[in-house]
N, C-alpha and C positions, 0 to 999 in steps of 0.2 A: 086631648086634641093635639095633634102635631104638624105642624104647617113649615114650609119653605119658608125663608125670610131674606134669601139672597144665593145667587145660583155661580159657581165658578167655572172655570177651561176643568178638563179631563185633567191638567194636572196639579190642579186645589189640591185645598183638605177643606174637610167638611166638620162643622163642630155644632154639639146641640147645644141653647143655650136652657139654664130652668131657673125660674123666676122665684123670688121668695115667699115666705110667707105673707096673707093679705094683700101679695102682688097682683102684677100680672103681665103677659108678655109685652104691654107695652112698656113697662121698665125698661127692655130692652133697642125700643125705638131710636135712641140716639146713636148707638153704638152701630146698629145695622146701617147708619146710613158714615159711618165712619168708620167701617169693618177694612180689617188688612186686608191688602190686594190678595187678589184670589180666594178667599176664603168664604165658603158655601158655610151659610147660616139656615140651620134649623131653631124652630121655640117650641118648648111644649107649653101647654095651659091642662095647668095641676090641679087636683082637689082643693088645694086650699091655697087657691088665687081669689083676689077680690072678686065677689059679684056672683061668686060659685054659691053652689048648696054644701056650707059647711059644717060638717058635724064628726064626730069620733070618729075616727079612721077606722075603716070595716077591716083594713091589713097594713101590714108592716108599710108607712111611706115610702119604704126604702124602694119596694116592689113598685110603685110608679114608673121610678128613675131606670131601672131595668128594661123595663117594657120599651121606655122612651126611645132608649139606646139601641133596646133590638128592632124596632119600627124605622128607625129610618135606613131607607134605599143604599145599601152597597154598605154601611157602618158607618162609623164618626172617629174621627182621628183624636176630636181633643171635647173634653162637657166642659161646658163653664157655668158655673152653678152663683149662685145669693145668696145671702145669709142664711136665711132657716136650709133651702137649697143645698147650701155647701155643707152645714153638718151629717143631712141625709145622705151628701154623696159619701163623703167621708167616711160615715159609720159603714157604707154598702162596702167602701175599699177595704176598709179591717176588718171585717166579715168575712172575706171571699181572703183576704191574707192570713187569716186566723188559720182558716179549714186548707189552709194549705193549698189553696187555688191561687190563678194568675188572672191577674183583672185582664188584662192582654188578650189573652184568650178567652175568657168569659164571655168578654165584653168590647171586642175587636176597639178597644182604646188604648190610644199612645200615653196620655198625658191629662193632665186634667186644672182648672183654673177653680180657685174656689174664694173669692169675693166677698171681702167682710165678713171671715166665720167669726163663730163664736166658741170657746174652748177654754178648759178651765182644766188644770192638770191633776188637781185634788179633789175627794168629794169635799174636803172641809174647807174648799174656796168657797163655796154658798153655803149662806146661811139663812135661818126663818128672819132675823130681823129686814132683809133684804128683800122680802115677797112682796111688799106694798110698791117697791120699785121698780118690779119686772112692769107690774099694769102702767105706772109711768112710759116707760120704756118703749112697749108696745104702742100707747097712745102718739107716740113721738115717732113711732116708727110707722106708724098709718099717718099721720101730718107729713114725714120724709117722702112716703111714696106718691101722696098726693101733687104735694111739691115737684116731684120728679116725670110726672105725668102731665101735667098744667104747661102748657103752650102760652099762658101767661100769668107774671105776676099774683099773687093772690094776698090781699089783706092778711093778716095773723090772727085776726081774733076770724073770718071766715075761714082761714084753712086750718084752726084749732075746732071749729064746729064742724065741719066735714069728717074732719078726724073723729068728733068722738059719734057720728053715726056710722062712719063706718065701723068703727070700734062695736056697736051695738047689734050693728045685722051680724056680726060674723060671733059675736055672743062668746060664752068664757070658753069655749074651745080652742079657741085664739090661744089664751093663756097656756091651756094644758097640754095644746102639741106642740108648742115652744119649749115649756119646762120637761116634757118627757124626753124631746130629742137633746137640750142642754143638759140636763142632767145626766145623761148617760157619760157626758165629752171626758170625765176624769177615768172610764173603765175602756177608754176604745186604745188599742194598743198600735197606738199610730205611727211606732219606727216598725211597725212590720212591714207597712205601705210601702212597695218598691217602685211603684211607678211614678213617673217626675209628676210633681205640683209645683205649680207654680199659686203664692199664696200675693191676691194683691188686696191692700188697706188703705183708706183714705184716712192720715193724721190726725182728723178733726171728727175724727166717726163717735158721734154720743152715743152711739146704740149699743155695737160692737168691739168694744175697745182694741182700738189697735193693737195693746200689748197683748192682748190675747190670741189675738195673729200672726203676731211675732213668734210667741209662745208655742205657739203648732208649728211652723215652719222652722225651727229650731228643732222640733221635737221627731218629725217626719223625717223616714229612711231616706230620703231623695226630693229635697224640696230648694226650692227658693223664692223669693218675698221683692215684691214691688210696692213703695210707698208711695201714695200721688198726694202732695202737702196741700194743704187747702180744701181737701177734699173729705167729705162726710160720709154717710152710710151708703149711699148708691153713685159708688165713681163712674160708673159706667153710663147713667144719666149725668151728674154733674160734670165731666169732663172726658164725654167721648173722644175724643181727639189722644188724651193719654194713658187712657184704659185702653184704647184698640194700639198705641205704639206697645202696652207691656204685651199685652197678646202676640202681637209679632214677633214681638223680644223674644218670647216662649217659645212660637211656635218654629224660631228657627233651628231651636237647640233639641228638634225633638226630629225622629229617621224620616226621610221621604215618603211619598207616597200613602196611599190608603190603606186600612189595617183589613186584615178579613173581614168579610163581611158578616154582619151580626145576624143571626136566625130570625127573620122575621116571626 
């Protein structure tokens, strides 16, 4: 599903946003209404957004996010992607940079934002003692999205029980397309990536460790890194107002105007 979320003059840009895992587009609700001048917002609503029918991915996630890209009207100048989100887009860039293709052209995109990834440069940064943690993780990270959706306040021991049903509809699939698209992150040959990213983290992120953020943005052929202090796994709900200035920050350093337009 891909919907409008904010319309600009003929001479915007236009950027799609993709929500994380057990998300959903309203994650992105604060930010739409705190989006940088001019700039046309699209959201897609993924397979494995809260409330969806989630089960084993029938193909590669990656193939979502393409679609996304080629569906909307004239192309997208810049994706701004979430956690589970950003390693998907990620892996599709060193994919398409591997086989000697240009994201550019592919995928009529300038530039790309990617939002609390997650990234680990070794396979022998995880390890088994560590798997009892991911399911932590994840529960904390359906309590985060909760929290970031909630118009108000919510008790801790109520938005720890929210959490763990929703934890429970979305069943251990949850877990497995987390750990298959994270495990991949030590084999993705991410200084082949040429086109700018801009990588932004919030300091206090329990989910996604900032240094792991840091660590990819370090690591990418053409990147750079915005820190908003205070700020946890979804800066884009906790502090729209500084997540939409780094967006601007980005998107001035990237060429005018709209890219070709993508193959519907």
């Amino acid at each position: 599903m891909l919907r409008q979320r904010a319309t600009s003059g003929e001479a915007g840009r236009r950027a799609l946003l993709l929500h994380g895992l057990g998300s959903s587009e309203s994650s992105w609700d604060a930010f739409v209404e705190h989006r940088p001048p001019g700039l046309e917002l699209w959201s897609a609503g993924l397979p494995w957004r809260a409330g969806g029918t989630f089960a084993v991915a029938e193909r590669d996630d990656t193939a979502w996010i393409t679609e996304a890209i080629r569906r909307i009207p004239g192309g997208a100048d810049v994706v701004i992607a979430h956690s589970y989100a950003s390693v998907l887009l990620l892996t599709l860039l060193t994919d398409l940079a591997a086989a000697g293709r240009d994201a550019r052209e592919e995928l009529g995109v300038r530039g790309v934002v990617l939002v609390s990834p997650f990234y680990r440069q070794r396979p022998e940064d995880f390890s088994w003692a560590e798997l009892p943690r991911f399911l932590d993780l994840l529960r904390l990270g359906a309590e985060d999205g909760i929290t970031a959706r909630s118009r108000k306040p919510l008790a801790a021991d109520l938005r720890a029980e929210m959490a763990e049903r929703s934890c429970e509809q979305l069943g251990p699939h949850w877990v497995v397309r987390h750990l298959h698209v994270y495990l991949r992150t030590p084999f993705l040959p991410v200084d082949l990536v040429g086109l700018p990213v801009h990588v932004v983290i919030g300091d206090q992120d329990p989910i996604a460790p900032p240094a792991e953020g840091a660590r990819l943005a370090a690591r990418l052929g053409n990147a750079s890194i915005h820190r908003i202090e205070g700020c946890a796994h979804t800066p884009m709900a906790e502090r729209p107002d500084l997540f939409s200035l780094a967006v601007q920050q980005f998107l001035t350093t990237l060429p005018a105007g709209h890219p070709p337009a993508a193959v519907n």
